[in-house]
N, CA and C atoms of all chains as a GROMACS GRO file, in nm:
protein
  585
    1UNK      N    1   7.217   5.144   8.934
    1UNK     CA    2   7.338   5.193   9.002
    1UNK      C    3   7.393   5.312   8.924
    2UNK      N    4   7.420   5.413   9.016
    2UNK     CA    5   7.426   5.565   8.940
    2UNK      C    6   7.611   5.579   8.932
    3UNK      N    7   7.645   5.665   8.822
    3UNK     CA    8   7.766   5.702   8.819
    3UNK      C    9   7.821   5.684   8.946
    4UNK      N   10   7.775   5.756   9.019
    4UNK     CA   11   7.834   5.836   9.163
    4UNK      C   12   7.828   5.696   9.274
    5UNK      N   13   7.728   5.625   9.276
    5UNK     CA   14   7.748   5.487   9.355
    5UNK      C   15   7.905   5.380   9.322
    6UNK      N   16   7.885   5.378   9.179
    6UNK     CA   17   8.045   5.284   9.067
    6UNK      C   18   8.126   5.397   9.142
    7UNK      N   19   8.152   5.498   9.128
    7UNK     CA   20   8.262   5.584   9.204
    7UNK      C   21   8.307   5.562   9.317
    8UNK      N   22   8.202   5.545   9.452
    8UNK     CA   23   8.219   5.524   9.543
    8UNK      C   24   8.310   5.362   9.557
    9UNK      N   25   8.251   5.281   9.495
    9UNK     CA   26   8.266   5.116   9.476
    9UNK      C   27   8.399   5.164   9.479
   10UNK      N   28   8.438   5.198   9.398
   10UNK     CA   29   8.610   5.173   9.333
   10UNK      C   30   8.676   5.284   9.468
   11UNK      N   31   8.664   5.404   9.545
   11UNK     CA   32   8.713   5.432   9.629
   11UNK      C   33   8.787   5.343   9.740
   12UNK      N   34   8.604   5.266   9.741
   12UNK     CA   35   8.604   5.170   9.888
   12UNK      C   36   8.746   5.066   9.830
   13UNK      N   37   8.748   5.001   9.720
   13UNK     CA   38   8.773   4.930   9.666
   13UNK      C   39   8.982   4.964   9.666
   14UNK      N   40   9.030   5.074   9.662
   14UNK     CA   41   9.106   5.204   9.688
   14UNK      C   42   9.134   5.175   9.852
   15UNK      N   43   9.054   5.239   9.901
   15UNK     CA   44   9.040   5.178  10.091
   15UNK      C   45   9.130   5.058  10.129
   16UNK      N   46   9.043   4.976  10.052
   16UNK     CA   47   9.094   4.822  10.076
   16UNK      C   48   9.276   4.827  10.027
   17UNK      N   49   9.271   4.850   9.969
   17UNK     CA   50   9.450   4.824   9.880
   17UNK      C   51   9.515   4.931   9.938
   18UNK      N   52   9.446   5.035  10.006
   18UNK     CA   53   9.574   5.085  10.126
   18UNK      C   54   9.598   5.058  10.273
   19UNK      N   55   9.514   4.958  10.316
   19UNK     CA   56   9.449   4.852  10.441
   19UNK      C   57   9.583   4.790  10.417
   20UNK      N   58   9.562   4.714  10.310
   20UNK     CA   59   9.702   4.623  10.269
   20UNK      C   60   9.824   4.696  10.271
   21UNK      N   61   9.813   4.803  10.210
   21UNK     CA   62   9.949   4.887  10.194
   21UNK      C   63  10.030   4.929  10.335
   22UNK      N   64   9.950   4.915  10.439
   22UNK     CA   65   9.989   4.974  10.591
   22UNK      C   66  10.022   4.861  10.633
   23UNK      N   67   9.982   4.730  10.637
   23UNK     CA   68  10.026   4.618  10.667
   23UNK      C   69  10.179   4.557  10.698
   24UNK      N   70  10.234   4.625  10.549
   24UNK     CA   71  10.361   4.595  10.532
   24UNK      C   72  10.467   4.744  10.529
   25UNK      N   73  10.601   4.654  10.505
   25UNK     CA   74  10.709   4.758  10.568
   25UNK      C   75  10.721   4.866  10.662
   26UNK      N   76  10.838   4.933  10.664
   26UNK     CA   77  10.863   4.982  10.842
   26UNK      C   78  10.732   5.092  10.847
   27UNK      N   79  10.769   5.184  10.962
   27UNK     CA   80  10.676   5.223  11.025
   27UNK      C   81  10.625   5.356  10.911
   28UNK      N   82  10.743   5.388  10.857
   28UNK     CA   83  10.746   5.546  10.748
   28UNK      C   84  10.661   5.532  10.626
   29UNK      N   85  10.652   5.358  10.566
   29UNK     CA   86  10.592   5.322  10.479
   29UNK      C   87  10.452   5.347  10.464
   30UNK      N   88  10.455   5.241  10.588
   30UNK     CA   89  10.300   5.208  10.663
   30UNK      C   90  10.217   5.399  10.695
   31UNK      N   91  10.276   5.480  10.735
   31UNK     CA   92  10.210   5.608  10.758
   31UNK      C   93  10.180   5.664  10.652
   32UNK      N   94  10.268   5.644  10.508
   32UNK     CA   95  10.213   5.713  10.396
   32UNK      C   96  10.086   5.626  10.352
   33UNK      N   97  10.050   5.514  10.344
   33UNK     CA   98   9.944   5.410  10.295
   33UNK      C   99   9.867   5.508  10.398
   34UNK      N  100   9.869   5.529  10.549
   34UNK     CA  101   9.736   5.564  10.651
   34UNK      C  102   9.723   5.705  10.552
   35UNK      N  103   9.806   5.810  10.540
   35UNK     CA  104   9.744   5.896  10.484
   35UNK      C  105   9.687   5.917  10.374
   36UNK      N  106   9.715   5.819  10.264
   36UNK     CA  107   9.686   5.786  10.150
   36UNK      C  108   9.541   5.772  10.172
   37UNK      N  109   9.502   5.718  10.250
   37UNK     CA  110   9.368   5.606  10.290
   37UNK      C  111   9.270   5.737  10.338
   38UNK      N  112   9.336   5.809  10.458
   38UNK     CA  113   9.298   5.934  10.476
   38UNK      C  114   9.217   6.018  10.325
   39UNK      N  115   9.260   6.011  10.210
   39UNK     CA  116   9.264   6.130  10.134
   39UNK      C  117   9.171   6.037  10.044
   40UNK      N  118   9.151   5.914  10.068
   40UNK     CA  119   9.067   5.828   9.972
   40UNK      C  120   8.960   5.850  10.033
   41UNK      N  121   8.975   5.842  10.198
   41UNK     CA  122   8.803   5.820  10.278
   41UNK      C  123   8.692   5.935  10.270
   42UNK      N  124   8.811   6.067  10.273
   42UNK     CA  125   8.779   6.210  10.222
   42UNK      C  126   8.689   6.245  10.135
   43UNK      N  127   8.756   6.136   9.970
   43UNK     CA  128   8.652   6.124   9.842
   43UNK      C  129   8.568   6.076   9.853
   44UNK      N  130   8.584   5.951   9.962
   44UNK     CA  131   8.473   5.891   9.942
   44UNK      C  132   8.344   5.914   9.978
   45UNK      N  133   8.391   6.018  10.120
   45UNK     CA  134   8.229   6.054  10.204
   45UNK      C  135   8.219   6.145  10.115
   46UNK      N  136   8.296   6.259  10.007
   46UNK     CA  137   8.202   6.347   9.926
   46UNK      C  138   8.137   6.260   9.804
   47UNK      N  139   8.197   6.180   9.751
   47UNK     CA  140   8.111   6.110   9.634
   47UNK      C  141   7.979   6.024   9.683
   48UNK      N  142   8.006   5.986   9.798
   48UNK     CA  143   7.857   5.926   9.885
   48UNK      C  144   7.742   5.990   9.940
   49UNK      N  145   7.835   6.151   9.963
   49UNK     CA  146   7.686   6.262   9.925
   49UNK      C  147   7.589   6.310   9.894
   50UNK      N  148   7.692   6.293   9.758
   50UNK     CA  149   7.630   6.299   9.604
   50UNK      C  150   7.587   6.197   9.588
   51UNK      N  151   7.575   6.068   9.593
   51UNK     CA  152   7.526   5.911   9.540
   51UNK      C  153   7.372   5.950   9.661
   52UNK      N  154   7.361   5.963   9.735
   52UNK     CA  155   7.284   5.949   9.867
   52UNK      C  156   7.165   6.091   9.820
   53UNK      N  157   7.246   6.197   9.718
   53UNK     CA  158   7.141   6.305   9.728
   53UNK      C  159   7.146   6.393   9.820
   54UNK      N  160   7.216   6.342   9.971
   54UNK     CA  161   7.214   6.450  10.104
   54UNK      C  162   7.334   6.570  10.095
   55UNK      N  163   7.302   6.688  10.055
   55UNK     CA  164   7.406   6.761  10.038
   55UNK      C  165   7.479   6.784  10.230
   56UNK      N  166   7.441   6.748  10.317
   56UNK     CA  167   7.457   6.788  10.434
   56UNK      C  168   7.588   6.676  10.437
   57UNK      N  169   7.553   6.579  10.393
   57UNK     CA  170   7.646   6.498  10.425
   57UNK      C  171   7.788   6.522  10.370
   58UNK      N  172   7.794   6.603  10.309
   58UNK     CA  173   7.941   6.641  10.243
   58UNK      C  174   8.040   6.701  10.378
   59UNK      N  175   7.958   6.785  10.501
   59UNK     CA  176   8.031   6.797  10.579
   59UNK      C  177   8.129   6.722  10.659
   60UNK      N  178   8.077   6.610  10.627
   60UNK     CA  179   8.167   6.486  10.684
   60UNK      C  180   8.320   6.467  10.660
   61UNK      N  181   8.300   6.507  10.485
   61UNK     CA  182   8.405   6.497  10.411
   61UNK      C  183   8.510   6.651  10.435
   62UNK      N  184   8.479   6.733  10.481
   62UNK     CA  185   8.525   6.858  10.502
   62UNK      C  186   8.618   6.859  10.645
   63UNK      N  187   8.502   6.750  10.706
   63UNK     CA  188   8.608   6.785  10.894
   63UNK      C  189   8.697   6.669  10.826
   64UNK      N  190   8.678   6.570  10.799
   64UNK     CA  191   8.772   6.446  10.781
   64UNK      C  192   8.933   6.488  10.716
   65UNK      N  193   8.864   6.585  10.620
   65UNK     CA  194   9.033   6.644  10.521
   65UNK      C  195   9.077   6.765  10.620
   66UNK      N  196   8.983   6.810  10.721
   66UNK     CA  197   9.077   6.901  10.795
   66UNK      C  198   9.094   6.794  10.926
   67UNK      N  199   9.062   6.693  10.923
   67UNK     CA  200   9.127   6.610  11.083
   67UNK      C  201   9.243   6.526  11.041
   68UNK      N  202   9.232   6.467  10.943
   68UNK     CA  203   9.332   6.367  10.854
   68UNK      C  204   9.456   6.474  10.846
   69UNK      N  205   9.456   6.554  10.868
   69UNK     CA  206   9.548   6.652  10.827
   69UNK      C  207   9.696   6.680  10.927
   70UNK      N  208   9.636   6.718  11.066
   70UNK     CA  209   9.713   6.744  11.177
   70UNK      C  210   9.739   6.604  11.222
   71UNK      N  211   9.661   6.473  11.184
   71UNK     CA  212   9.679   6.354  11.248
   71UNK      C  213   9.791   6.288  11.197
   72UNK      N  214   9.778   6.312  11.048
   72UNK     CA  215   9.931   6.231  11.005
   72UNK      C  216  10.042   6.365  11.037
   73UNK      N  217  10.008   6.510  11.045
   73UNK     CA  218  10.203   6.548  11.131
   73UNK      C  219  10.188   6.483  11.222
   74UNK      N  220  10.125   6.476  11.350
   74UNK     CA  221  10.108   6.418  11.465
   74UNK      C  222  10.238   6.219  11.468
   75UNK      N  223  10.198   6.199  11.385
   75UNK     CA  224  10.222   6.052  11.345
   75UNK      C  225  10.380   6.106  11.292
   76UNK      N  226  10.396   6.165  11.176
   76UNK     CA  227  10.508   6.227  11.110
   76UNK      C  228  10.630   6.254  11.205
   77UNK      N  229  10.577   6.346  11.346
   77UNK     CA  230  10.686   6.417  11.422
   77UNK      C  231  10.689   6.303  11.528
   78UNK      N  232  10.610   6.238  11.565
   78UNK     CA  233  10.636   6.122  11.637
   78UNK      C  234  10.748   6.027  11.602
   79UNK      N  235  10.705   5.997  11.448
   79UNK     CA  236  10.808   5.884  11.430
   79UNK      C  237  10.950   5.938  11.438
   80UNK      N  238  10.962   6.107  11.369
   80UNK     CA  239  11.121   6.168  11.402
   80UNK      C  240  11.128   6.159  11.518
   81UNK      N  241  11.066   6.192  11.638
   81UNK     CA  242  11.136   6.161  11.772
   81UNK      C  243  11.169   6.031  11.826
   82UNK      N  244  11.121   5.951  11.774
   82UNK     CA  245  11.078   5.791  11.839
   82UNK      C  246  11.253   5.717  11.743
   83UNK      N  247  11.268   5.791  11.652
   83UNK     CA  248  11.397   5.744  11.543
   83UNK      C  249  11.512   5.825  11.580
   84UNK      N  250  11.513   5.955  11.690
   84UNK     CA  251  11.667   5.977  11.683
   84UNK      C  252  11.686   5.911  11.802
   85UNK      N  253  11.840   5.903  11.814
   85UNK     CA  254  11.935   5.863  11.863
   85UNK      C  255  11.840   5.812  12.032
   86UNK      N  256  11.822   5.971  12.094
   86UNK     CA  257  11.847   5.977  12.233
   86UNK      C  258  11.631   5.973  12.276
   87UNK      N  259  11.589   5.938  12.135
   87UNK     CA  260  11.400   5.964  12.147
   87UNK      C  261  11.373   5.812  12.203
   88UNK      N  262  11.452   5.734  12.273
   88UNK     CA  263  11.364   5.618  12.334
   88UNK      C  264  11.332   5.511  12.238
   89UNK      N  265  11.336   5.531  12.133
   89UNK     CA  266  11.278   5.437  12.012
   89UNK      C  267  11.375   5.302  11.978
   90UNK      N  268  11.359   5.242  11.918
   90UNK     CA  269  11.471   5.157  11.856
   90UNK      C  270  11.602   5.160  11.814
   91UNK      N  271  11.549   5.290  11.724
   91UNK     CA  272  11.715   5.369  11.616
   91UNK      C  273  11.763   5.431  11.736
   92UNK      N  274   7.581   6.578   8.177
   92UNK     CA  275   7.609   6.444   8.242
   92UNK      C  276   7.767   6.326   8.205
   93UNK      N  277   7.786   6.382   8.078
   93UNK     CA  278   7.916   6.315   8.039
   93UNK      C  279   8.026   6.384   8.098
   94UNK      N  280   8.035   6.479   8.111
   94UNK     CA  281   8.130   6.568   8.191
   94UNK      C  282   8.145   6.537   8.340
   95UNK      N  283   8.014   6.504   8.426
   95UNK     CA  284   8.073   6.458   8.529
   95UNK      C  285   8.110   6.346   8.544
   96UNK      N  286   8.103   6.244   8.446
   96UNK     CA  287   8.148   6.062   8.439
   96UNK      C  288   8.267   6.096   8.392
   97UNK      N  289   8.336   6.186   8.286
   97UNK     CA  290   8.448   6.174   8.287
   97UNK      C  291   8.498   6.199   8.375
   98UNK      N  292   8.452   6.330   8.484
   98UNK     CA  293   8.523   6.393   8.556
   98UNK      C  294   8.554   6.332   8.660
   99UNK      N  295   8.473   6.221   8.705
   99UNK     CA  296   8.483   6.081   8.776
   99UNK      C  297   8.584   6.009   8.801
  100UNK      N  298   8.542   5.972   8.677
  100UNK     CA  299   8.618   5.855   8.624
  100UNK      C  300   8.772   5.856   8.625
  101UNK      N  301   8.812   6.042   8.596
  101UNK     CA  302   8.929   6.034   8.612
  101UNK      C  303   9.018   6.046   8.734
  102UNK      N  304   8.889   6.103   8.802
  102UNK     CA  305   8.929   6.119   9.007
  102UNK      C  306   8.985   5.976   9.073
  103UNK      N  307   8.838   5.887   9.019
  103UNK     CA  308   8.884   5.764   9.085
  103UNK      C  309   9.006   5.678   9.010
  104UNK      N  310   8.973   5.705   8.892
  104UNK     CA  311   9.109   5.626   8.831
  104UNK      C  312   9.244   5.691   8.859
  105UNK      N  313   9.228   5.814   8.895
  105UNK     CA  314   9.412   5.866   8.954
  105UNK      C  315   9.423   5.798   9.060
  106UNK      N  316   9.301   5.806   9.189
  106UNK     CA  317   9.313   5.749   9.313
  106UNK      C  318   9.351   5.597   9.286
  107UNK      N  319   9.270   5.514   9.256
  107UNK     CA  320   9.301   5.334   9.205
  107UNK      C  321   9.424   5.373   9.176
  108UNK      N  322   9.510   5.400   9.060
  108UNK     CA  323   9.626   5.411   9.023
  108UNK      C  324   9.731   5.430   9.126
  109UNK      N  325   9.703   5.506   9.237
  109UNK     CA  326   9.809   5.574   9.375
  109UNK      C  327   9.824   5.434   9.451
  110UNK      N  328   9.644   5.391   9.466
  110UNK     CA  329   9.641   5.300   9.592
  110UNK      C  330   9.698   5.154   9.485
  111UNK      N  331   9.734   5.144   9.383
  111UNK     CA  332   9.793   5.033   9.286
  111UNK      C  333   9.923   5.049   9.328
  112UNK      N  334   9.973   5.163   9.300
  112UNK     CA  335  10.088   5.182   9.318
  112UNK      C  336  10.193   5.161   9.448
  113UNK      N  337  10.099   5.167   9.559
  113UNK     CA  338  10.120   5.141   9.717
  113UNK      C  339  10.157   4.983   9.765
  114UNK      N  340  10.079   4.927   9.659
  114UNK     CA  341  10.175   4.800   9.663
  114UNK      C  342  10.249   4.777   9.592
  115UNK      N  343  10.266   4.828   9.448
  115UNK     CA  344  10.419   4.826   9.386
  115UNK      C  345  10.502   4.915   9.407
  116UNK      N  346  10.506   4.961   9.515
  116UNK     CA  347  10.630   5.074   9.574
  116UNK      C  348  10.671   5.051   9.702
  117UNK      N  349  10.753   4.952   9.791
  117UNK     CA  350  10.755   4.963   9.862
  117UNK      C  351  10.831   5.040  10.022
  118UNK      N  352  10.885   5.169   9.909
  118UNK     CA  353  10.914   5.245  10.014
  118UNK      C  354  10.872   5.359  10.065
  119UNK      N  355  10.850   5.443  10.129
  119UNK     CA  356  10.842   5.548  10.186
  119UNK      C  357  10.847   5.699  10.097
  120UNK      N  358  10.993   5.684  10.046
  120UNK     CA  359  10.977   5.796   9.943
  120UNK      C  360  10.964   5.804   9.804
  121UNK      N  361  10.927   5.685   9.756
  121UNK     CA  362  10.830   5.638   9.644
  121UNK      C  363  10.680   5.643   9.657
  122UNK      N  364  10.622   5.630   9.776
  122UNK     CA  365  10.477   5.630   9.788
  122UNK      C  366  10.459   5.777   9.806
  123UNK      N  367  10.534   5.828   9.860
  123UNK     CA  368  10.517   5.936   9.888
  123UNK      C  369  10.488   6.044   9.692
  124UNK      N  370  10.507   5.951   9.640
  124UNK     CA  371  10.489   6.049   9.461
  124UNK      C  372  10.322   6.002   9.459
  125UNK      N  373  10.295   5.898   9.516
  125UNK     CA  374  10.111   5.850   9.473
  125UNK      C  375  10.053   5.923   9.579
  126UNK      N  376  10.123   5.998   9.691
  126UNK     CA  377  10.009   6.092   9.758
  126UNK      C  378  10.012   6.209   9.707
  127UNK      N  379  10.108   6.272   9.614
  127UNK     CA  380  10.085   6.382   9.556
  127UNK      C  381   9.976   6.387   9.440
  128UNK      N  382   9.977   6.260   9.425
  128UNK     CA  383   9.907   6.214   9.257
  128UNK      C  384   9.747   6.195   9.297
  129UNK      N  385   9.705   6.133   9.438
  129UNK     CA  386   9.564   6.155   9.494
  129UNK      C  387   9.571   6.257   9.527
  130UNK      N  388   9.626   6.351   9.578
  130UNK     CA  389   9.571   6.511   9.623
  130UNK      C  390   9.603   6.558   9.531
  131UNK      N  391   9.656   6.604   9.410
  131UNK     CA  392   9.612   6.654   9.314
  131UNK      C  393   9.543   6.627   9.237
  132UNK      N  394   9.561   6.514   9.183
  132UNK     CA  395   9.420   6.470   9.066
  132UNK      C  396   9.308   6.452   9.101
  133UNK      N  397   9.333   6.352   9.178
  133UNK     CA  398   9.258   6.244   9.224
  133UNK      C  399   9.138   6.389   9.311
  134UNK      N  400   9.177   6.497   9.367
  134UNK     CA  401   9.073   6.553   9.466
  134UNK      C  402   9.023   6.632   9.348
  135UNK      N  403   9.140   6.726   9.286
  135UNK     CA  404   9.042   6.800   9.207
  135UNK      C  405   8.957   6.799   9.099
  136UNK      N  406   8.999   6.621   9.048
  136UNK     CA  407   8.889   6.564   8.963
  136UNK      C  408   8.749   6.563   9.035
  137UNK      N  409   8.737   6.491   9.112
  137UNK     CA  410   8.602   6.454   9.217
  137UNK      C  411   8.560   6.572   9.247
  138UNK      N  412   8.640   6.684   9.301
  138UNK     CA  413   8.598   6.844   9.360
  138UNK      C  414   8.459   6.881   9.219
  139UNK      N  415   8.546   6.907   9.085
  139UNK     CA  416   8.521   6.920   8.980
  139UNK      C  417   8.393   6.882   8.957
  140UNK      N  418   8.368   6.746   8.965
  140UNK     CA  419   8.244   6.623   8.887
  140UNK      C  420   8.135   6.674   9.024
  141UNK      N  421   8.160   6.721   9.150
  141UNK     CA  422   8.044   6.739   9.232
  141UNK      C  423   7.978   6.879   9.196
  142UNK      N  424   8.117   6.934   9.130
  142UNK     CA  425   8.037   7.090   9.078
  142UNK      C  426   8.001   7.126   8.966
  143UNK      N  427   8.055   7.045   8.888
  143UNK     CA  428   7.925   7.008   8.734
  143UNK      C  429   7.833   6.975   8.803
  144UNK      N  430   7.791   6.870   8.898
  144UNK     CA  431   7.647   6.845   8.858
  144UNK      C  432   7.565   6.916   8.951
  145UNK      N  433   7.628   6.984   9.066
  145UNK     CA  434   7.545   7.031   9.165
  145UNK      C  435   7.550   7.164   9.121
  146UNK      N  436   7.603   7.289   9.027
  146UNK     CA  437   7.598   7.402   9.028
  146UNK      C  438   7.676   7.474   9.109
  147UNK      N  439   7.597   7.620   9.124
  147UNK     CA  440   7.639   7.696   9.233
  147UNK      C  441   7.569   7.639   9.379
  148UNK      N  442   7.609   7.574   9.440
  148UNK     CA  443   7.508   7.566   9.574
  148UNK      C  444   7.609   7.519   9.667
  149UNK      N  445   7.568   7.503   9.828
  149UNK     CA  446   7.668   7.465   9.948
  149UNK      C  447   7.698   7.353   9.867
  150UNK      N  448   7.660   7.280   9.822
  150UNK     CA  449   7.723   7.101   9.873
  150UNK      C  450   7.818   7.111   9.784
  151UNK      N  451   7.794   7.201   9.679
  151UNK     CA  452   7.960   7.222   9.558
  151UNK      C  453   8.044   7.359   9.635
  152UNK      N  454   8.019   7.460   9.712
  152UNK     CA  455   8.122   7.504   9.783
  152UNK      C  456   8.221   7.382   9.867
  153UNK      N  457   8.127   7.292   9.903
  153UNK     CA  458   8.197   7.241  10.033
  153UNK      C  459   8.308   7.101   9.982
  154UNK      N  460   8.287   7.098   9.834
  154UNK     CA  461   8.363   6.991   9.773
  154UNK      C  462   8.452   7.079   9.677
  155UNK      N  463   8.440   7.210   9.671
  155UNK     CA  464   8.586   7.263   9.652
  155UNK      C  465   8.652   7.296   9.779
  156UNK      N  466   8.613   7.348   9.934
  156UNK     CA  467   8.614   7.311  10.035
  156UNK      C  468   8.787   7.235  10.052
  157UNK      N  469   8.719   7.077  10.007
  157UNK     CA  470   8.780   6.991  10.023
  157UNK      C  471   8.875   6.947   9.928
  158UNK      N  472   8.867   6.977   9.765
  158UNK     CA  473   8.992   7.020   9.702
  158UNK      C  474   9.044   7.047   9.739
  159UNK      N  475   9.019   7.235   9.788
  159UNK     CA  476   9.128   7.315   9.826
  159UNK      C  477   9.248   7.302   9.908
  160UNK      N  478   9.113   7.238  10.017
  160UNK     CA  479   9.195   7.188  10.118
  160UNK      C  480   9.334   7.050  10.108
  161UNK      N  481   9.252   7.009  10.036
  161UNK     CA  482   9.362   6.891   9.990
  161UNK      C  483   9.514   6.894   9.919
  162UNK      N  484   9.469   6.983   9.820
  162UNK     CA  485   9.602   7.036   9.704
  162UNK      C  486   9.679   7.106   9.820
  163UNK      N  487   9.588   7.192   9.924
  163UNK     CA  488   9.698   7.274   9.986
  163UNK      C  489   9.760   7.233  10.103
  164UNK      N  490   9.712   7.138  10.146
  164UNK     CA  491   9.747   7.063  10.306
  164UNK      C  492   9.857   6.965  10.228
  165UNK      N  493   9.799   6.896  10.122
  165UNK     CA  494   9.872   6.757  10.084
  165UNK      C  495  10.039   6.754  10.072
  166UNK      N  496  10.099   6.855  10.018
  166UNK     CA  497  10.258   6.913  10.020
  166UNK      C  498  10.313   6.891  10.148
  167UNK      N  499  10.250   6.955  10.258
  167UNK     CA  500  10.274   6.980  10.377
  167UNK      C  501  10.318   6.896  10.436
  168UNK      N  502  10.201   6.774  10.430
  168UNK     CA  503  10.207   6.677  10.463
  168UNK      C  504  10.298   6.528  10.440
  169UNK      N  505  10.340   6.588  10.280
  169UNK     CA  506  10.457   6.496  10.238
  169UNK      C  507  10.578   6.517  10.262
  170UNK      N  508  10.573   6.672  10.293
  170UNK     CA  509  10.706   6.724  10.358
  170UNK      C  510  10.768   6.640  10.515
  171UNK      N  511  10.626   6.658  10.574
  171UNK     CA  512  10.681   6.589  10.661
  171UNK      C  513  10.694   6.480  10.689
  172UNK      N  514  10.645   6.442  10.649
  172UNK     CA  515  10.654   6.268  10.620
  172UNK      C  516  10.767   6.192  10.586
  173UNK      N  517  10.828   6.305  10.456
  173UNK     CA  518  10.989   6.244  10.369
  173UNK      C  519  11.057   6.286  10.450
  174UNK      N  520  11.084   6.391  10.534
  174UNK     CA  521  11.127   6.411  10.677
  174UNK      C  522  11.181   6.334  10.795
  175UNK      N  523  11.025   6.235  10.801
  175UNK     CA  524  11.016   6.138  10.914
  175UNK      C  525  11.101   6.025  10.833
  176UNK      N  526  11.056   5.976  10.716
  176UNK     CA  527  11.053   5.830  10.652
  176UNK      C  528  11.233   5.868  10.627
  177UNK      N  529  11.303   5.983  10.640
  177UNK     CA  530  11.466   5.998  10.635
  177UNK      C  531  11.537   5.983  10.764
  178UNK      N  532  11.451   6.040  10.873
  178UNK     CA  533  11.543   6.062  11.003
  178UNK      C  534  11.513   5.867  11.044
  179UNK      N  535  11.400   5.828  11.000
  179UNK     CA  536  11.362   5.699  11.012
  179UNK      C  537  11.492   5.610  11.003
  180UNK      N  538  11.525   5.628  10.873
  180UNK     CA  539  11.612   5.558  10.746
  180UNK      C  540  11.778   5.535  10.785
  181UNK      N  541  11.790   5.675  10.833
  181UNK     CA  542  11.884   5.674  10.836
  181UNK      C  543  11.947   5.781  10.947
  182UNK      N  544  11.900   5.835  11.060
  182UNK     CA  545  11.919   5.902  11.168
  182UNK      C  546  11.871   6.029  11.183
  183UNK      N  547  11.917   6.117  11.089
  183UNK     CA  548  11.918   6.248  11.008
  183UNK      C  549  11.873   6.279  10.880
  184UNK      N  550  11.806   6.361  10.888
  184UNK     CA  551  11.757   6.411  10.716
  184UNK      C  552  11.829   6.477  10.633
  185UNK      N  553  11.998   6.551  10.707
  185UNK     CA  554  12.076   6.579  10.632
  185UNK      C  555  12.120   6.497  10.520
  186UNK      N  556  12.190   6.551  10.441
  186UNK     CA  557  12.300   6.467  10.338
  186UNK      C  558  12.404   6.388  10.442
  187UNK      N  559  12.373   6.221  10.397
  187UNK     CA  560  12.538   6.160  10.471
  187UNK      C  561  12.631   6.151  10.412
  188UNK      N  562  12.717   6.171  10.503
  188UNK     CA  563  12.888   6.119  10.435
  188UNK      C  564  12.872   5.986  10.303
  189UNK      N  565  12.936   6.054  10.201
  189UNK     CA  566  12.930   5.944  10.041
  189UNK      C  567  12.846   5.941   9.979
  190UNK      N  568  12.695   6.025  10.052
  190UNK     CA  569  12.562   6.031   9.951
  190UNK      C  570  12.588   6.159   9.867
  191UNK      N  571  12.524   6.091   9.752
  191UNK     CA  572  12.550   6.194   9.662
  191UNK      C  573  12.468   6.311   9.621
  192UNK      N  574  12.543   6.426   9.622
  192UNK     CA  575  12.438   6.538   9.628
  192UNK      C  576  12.441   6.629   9.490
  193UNK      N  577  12.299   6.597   9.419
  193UNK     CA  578  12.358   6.683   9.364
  193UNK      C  579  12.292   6.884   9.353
  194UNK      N  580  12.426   6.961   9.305
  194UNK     CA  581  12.513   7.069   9.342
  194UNK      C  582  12.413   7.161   9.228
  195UNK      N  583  12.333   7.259   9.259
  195UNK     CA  584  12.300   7.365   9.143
  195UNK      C  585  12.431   7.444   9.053
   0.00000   0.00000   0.00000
């Protein structure tokens, strides 16, 4: 088992404990854990690249940090509308 | 080869440390300090350790690529977020009446 495989382990491992982290508290909490998770899954497809040898596969990791990106504003400006007053939401 | 295990080691151990921290923080604009701490360390350690060992070549452009991208999107992204996780909180992201501000 190569450096770069133990790397990956502890990412996935990272993954998992922000799975949990979204689980709990309100909705603002829970979106920082998804993006968190976002920026872990990122590392992880580039360190699995490298563990794998396939340099092609790094592209994975390239669309993911530019899709993860617009998805949590997306989530971000949602929850401000869904939280004022007159946005339909709860608050 | 020791250079990229440290350089590793210290990517994933900032990241472990953030996603540790996500359950001992349970609010919004406390977690929000462990996503600055994975997109900065945590990417440009890993960016780093793929370009020690790979050289000059695509697969180490494309993992500074994804540094770059990270350090520079990641702000953005917390901006709006502490944004959301305020108007969330408490209606408005302004200052409320009795909170205390402090004055340059």
């Amino acid at each position: 088992m190569t450096a770069w495989f133990a790397a990956a382990a502890g990412l996935l491992l990272g993954a998992g404990l922000c799975l949990v982290g979204a689980l709990r508290g309100a909705a603002a909490d829970r979106l920082v854990a998804l993006e968190l998770a976002g920026v872990v899954s990122t590392l992880l497809l580039l360190v699995l690249a490298e563990a794998f040898g396939r340099g092609t596969y790094a592209d994975l990791a390239v669309v993911l940090a530019l899709a993860s990106f617009p998805g949590g504003l997306v989530f971000a400006r949602f929850l401000e509308r869904w939280s004022e007053p007159d946005g339909g939401g709860p608050g | 080869m020791i250079t990229q295990a440290a350089l590793l080691a210290a990517g994933v151990g900032a990241v472990l440390i953030a996603c540790v921290g996500l359950l001992v923080f349970p609010r919004a604009a406390d977690r929000l300090h462990l996503l600055g701490v994975a997109t900065s360390l945590g990417s440009v350690a890993v960016g780093a350790a793929v370009v020690a060992r790979e050289g000059l070549s695509s697969t180490s452009l494309k993992a500074a690529l994804v540094a770059v991208l990270l350090v520079a999107l990641g702000p953005v992204l917390s901006h709006a977020t502490g944004r959301a996780a305020r108007i969330e909180a408490l209606g408005d992201w302004r200052p409320q009446p009795g909170e205390e501000v402090h004055q340059q």
